[in-house]
C-alpha positions as CSV (number, residue, x, y, z in Angstrom):
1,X,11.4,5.7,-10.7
2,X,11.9,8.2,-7.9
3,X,14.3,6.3,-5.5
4,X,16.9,7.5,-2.2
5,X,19.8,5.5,-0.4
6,X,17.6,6.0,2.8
7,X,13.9,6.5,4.2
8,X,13.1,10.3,5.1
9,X,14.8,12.1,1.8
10,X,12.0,13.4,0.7
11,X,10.8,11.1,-2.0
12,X,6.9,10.8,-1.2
13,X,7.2,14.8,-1.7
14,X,8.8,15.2,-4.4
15,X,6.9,12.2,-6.4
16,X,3.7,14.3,-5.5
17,X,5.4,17.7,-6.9
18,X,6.2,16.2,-10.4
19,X,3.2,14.2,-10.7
20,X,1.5,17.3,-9.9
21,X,3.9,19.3,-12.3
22,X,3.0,16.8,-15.0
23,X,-0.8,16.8,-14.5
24,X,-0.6,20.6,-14.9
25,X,1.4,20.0,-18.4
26,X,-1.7,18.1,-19.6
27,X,0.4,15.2,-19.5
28,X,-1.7,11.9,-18.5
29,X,-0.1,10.5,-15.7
30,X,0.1,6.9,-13.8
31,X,1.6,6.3,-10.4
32,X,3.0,3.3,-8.6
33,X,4.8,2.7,-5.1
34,X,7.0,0.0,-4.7
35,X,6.3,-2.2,-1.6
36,X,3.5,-3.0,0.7
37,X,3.0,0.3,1.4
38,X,-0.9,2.1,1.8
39,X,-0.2,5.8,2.5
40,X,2.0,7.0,0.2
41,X,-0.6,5.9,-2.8
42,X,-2.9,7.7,-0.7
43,X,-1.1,11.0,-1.4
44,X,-0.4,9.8,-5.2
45,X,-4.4,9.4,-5.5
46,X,-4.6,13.4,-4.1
47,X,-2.7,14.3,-7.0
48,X,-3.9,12.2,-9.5
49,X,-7.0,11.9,-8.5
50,X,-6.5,7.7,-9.3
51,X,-5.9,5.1,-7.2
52,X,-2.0,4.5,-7.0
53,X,-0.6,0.5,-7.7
54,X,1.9,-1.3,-5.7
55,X,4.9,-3.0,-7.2
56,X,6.4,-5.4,-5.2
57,X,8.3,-8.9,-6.1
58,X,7.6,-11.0,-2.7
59,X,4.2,-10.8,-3.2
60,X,3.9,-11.2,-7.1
61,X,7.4,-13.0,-9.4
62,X,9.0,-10.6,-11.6
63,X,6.8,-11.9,-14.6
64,X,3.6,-10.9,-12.6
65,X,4.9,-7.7,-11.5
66,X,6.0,-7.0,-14.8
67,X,2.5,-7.5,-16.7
68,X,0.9,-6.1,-13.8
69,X,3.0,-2.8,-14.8
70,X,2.6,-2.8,-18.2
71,X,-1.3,-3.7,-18.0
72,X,-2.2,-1.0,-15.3
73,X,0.1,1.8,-17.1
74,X,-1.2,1.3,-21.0
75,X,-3.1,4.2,-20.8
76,X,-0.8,7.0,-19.5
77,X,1.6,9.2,-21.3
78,X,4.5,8.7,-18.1
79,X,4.2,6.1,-15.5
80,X,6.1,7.8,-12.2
81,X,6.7,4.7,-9.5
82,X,7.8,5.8,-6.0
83,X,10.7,3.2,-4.5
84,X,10.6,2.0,-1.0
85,X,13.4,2.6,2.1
86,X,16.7,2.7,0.8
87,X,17.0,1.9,-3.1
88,X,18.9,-1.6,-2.7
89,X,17.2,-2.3,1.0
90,X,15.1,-5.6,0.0
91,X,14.2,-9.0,2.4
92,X,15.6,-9.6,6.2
93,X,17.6,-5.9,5.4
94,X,20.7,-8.2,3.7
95,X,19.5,-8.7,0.1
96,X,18.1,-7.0,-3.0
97,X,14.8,-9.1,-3.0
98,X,11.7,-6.6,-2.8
99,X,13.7,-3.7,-3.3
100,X,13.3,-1.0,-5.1
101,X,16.3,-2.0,-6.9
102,X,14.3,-5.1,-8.1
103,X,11.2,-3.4,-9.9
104,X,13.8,-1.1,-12.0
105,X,14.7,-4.4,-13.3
106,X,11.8,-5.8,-13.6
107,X,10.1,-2.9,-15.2
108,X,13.1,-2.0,-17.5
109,X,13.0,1.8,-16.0
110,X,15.3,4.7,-15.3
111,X,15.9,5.7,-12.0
112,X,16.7,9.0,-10.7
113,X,17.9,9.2,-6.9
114,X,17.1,11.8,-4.5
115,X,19.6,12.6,-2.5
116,X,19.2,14.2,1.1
117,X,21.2,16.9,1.5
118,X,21.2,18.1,4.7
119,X,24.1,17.5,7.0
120,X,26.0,16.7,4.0
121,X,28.0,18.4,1.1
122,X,30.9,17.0,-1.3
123,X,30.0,13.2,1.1
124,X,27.3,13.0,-1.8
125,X,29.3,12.3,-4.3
126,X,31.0,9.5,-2.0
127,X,27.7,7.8,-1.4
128,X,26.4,8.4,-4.8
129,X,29.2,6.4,-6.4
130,X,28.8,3.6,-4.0
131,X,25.4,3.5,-5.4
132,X,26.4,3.5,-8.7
133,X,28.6,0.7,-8.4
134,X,27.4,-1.2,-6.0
135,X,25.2,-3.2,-8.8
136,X,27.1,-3.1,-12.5
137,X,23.0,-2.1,-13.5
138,X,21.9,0.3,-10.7
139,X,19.4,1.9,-13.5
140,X,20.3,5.2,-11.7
141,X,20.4,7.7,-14.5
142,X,20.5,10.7,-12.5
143,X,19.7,12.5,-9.5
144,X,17.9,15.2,-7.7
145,X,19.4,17.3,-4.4
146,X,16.7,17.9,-2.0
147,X,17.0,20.3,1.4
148,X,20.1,22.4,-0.1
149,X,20.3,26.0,-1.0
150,X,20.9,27.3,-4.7
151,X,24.6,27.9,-3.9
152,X,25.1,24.7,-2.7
153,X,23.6,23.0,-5.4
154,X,25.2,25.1,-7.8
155,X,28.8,23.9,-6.1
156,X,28.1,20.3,-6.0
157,X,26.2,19.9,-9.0
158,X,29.6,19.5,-11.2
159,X,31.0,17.3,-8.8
160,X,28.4,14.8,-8.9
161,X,27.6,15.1,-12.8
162,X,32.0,14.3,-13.1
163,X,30.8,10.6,-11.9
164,X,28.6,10.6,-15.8
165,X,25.6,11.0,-13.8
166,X,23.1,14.3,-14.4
167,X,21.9,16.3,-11.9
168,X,18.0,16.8,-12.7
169,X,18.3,20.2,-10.5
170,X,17.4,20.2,-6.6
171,X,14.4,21.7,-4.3
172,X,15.1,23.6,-1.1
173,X,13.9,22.8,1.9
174,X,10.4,24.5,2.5
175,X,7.0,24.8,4.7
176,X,5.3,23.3,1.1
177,X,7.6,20.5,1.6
178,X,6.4,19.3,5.0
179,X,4.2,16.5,5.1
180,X,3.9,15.2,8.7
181,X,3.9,11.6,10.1
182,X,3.2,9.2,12.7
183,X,3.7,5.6,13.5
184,X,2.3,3.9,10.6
185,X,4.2,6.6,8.3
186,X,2.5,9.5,6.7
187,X,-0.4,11.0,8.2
188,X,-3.3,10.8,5.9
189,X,-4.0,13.6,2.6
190,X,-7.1,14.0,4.4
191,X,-5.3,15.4,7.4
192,X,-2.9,17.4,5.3
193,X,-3.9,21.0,5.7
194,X,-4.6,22.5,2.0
195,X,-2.8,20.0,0.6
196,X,-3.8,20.6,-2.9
197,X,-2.7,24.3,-3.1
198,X,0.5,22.8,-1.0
199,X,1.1,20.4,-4.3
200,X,0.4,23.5,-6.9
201,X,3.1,25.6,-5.1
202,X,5.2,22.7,-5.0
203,X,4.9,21.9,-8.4
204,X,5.3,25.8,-9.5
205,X,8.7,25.7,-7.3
206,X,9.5,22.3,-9.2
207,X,9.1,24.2,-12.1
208,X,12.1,26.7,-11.3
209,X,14.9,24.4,-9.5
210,X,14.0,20.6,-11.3
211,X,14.9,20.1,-15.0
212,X,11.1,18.4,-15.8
213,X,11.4,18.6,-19.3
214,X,14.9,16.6,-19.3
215,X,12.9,14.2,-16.9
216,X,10.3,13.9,-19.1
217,X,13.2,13.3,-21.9
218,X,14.6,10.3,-19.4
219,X,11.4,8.7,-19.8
220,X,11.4,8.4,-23.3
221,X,14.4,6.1,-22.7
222,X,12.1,3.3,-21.3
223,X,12.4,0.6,-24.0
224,X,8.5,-1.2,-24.8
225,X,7.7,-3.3,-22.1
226,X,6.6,-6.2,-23.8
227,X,4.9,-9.2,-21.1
228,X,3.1,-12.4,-20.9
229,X,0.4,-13.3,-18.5
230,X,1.7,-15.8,-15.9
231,X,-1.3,-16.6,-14.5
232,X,-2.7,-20.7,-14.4
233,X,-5.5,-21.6,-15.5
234,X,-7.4,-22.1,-12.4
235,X,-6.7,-18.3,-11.1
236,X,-7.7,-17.2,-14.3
237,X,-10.8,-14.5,-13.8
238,X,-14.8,-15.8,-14.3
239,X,-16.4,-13.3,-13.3
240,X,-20.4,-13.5,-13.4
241,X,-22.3,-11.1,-14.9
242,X,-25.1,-10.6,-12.1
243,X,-22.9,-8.1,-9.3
244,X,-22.7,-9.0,-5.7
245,X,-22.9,-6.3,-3.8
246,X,-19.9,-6.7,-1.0
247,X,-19.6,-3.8,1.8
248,X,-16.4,-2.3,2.3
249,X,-15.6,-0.1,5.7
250,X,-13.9,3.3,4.1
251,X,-12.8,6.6,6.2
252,X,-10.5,7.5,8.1
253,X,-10.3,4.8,10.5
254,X,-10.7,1.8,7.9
255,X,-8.4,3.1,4.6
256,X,-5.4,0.8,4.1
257,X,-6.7,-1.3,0.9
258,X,-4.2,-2.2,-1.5
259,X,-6.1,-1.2,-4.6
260,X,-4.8,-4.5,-6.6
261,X,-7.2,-5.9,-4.2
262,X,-9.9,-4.1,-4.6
263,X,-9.4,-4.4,-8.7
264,X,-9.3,-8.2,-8.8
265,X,-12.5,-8.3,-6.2
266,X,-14.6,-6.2,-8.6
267,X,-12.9,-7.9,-11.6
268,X,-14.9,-11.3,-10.2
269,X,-17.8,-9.8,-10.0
270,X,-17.7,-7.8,-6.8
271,X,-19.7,-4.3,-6.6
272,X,-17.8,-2.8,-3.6
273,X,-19.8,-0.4,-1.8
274,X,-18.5,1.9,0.4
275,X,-19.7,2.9,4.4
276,X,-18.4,4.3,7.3
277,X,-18.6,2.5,10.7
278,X,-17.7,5.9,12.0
279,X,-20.4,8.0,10.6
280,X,-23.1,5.6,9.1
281,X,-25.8,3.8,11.7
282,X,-26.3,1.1,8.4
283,X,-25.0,-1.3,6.5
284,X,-25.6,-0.2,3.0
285,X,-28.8,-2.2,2.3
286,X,-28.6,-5.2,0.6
287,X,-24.9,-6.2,0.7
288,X,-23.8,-10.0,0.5
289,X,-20.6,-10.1,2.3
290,X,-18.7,-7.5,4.2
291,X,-14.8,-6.3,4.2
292,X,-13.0,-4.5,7.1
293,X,-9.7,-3.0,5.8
294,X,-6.9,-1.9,8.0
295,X,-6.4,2.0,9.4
296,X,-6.3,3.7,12.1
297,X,-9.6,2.6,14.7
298,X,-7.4,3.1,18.0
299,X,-7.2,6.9,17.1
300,X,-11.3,7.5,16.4
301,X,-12.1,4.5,19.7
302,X,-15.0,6.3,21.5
303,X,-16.3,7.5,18.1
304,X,-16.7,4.0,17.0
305,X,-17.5,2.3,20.2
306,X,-20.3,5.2,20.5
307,X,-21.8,4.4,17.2
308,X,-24.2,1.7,18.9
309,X,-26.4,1.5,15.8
310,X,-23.4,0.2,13.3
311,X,-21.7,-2.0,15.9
312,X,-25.2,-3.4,16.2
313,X,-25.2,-4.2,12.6
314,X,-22.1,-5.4,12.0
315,X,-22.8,-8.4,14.7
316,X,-26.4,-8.6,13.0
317,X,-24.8,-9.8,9.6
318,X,-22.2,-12.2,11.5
319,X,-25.4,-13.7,12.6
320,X,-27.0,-14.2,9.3
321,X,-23.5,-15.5,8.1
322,X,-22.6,-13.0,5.7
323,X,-19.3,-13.8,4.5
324,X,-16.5,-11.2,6.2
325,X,-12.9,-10.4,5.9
326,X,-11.3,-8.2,8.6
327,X,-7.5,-7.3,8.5
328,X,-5.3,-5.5,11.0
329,X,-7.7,-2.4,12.0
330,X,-10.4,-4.3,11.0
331,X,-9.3,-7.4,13.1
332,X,-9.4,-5.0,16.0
333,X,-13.0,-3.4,15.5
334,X,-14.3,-6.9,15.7
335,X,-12.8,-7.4,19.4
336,X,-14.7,-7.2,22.2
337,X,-12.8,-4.6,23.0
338,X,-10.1,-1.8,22.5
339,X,-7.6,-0.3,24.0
340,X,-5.8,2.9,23.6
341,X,-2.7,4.3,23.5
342,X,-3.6,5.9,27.1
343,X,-5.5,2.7,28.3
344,X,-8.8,3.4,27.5
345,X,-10.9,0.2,27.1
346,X,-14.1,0.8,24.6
347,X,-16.4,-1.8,23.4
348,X,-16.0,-3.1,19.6
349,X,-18.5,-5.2,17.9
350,X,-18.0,-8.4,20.1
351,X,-17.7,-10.8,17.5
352,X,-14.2,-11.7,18.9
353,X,-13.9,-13.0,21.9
354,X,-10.5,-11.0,23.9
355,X,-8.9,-7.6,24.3
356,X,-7.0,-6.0,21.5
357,X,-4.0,-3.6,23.3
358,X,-1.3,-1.4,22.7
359,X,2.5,-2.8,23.5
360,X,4.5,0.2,23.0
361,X,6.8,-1.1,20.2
362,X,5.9,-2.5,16.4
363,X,4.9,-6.1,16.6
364,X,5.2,-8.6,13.7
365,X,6.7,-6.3,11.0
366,X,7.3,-7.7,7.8
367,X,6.7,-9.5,4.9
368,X,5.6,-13.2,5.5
369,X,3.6,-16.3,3.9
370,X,0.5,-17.5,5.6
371,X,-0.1,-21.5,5.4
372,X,-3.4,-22.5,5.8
373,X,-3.2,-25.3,8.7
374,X,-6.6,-26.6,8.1
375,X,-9.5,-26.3,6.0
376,X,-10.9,-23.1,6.8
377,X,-13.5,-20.2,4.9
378,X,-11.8,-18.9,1.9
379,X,-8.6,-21.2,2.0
380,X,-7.9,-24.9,1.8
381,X,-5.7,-26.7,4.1
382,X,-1.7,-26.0,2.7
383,X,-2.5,-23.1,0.7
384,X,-0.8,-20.2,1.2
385,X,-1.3,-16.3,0.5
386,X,1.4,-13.5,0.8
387,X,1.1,-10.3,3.1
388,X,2.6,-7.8,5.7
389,X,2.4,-7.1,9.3
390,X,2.9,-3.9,10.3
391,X,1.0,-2.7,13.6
392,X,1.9,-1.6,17.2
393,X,-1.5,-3.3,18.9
394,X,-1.7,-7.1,19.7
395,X,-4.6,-9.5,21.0
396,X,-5.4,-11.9,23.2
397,X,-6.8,-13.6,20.4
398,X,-4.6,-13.8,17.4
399,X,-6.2,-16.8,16.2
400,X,-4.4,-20.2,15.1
401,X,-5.7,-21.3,11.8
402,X,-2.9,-20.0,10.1
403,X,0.5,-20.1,10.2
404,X,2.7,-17.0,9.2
405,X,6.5,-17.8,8.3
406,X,8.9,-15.3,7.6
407,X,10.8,-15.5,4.7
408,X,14.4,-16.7,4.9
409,X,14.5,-16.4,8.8
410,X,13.3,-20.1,10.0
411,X,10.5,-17.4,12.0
412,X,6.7,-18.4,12.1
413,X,3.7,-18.0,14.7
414,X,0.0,-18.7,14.7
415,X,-2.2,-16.2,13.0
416,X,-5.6,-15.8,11.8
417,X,-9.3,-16.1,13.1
418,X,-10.9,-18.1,10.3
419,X,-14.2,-19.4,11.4
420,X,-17.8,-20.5,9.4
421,X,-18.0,-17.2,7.9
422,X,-15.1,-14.8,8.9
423,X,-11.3,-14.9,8.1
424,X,-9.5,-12.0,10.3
425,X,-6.4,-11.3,11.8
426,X,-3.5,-8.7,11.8
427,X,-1.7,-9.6,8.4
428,X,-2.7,-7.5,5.3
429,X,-2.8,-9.9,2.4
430,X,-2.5,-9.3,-1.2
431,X,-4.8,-11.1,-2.8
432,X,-3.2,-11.5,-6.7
433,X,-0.6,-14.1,-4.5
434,X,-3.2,-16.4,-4.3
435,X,-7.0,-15.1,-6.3
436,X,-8.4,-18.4,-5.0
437,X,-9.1,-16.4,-1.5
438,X,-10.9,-13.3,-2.9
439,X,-12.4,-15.8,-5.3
440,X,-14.0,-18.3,-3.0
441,X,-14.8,-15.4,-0.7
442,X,-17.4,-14.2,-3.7
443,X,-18.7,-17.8,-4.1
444,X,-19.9,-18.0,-0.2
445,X,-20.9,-14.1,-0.7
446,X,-22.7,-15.4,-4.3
447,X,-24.3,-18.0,-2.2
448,X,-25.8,-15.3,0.7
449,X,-27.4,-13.2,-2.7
450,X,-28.9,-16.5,-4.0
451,X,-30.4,-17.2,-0.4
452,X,-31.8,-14.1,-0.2
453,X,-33.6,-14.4,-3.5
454,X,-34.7,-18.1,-2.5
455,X,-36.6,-16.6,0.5
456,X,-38.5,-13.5,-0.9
């Protein structure tokens, strides 16, 4: 594991460096992130040219996270997993629960920390040993100095490596090493300039200032992961053998999917197929049941609200019932309407009666458990599924079938449109918390294909 005492030392960067380093070894690679997080895997899946997995012990118990690990990474020669914030930051900011911290455990993995350098010098050391003993087993086996020169890292490297640790080299700060952001974190790989021949010449600089073969030698440390499957029996996996073909919105403005998700919906028998509601003017012909991920619709609003044909279609198969799940960006494309940033108001698909609007400040962040309140599509009344919030848009129509409760804070609201066919609203869930959602969304979406074959 790749982790840092704080958000912004570089981590997302240098994961993509040495997974690009190792790929160019021949060496079969894997790659996680720790956390709810979308964009980072985004930039792992550049490299790898695989879809990343999330580790993350709110939304599955060690046990699960564990198998989940060891199932998803039997097939790669190293497994790299990207932490999350700070390395011990976990729940509410005052524990180690969903921390980075937590899946080293978990996983039984070495962790090397990568320590921001600038502004700092011999201070390192000082905050280093804090993290060292601040938890008897940190897992930190070594470390990394990133945005220093060669003669600083020359000077401190002793110093740090006289508190038992070993200093796996350091990377200066560079143009290759600038990936830009915004408010939901990273922007997109797609958005990233040459990104791939940025990753080669990071990886080629990796190869001059990072010790990757005594990396490589730290992962041979790993003991076997060894597991059992926690599931129950009634979340165990019966997937048909007929496919239903499900629709799922995929560009730029619809991306955030957590790829567990997407695994255990084709594992039941889903055949995902991708559109665009920015480009296409169809549905792809055919489809049972329809998905809206979350992403980034307010930045692409005319583009979408122009594309008269696909909004058209969209409110076509509400009509015939298909079944549909919308989170977050997808929430919002069903609204009547939009607003941006600069107060534009566009028209959306109208499938939601109310505005969705910016505030100015992030609303709702955090982990949180959903409670169904009542019987609704997809849930039962009293069952629960785990997600996030994380967005700086809110509605006049939030819906009240659910109720969201934040862990350990006595905090909950109403959330969650869930209607005859739909089920939307701003929290991304994780469907592995609870497979009975993504499983009885297939059965309504099994019973649309079996209509349509009743009628011909």
């Amino acid at each position: 594991m790749f982790a840092a005492p704080k958000s912004g030392s570089g981590k997302t960067m240098i994961t993509c460096g040495l997974l690009q380093s190792f790929l160019l070894r021949g060496i079969t690679c894997r790659s996680f992130k720790c956390g709810p997080d979308y964009i980072d895997p985004m930039f792992h899946k550049a490299v790898l040219g695989i879809d990343g997995g999330n580790l993350d012990t709110f939304f599955l118990d060690k046990e699960s996270v564990r198998e989940l690990f060891g199932r998803e990474s039997k097939e790669a020669e190293i497994s790299v997993i990207e932490g999350v914030m700070g390395y011990y930051d976990g729940m509410g900011g005052d524990s180690t629960w969903a921390s980075s911290y937590e899946v080293a455990c978990a996983v039984e993995t070495p962790v090397v920390l990568i320590l921001d350098c600038r502004g700092a010098s011999l201070s390192l050391a000082a905050v280093l040993k804090g993290f060292l003993e601040y938890r008897k087993d940190s897992r930190i086996d070594g470390v990394i100095l990133n945005r220093i020169s060669p003669v600083m890292a020359e000077r401190l490297t002793p110093q740090i490596e006289a508190l038992g640790i070993h200093v796996f080299g350091y990377f200066p700060q560079c143009a290759e090493a600038d990936f830009s952001s915004r408010h939901l974190g990273l922007v997109l790989p797609g958005e990233v300039e040459g990104l791939k021949d940025k990753l080669k010449k990071l990886a080629n600089l990796m190869e001059e200032t990072v010790d990757i073969d005594g990396l490589l030698r730290l992962s041979e440390t790993a003991p076997v992961l060894s597991f059992e499957s926690g599931k129950k029996e009634s979340d165990k996996i019966t997937a048909s053998s007929e496919k239903v073909p499900v629709g799922i919105a995929v560009d730029n403005a619809f991306c955030f999917y957590y790829q567990e998700n997407r695994r255990l919906l084709e594992e039941m028998g889903a055949q995902l197929i991708p559109f665009s509601p920015l480009k296409d003017s169809r549905l792809p012909a055919g489809i049972c049941g329809l998905i809206l991920g979350g992403g980034y619709p307010e930045l692409y609003l005319r583009q979408l609200s122009e594309n008269h044909d696909m909004l058209k279609e969209i409110r076509d198969a509400n009509n015939a019932c298909l079944p549909i799940l919308a989170e977050c960006g997808g929430f919002l494309y069903l609204h009547e309407e939009l607003e941006s940033k600069e107060h534009e108001v566009c028209q959306m698909a109208g499938i939601i009666a109310g505005r969705a609007f910016p505030t100015g400040k992030l609303k709702r962040f955090g982990y949180i458990e959903a409670v169904a309140k009542e019987d609704m599509p997809f849930l039962n009344k009293g069952e629960s599924v785990r997600g996030h919030e994380f967005h700086y848009w809110d509605s006049t129509n939030n819906g009240e079938q659910m109720q969201a409760h934040k862990p350990g804070r006595g905090v909950s609201w109403d959330c969650v449109l869930a209607k005859d066919n739909i089920m939307a609203g701003f929290p991304h869930f994780y469907y592995p918390s609870n497979p009975q959602l993504p499983k009885r969304f297939l059965e309504a979406c099994r019973q649309v294909m079996n209509q349509k074959r009743n009628e011909k």
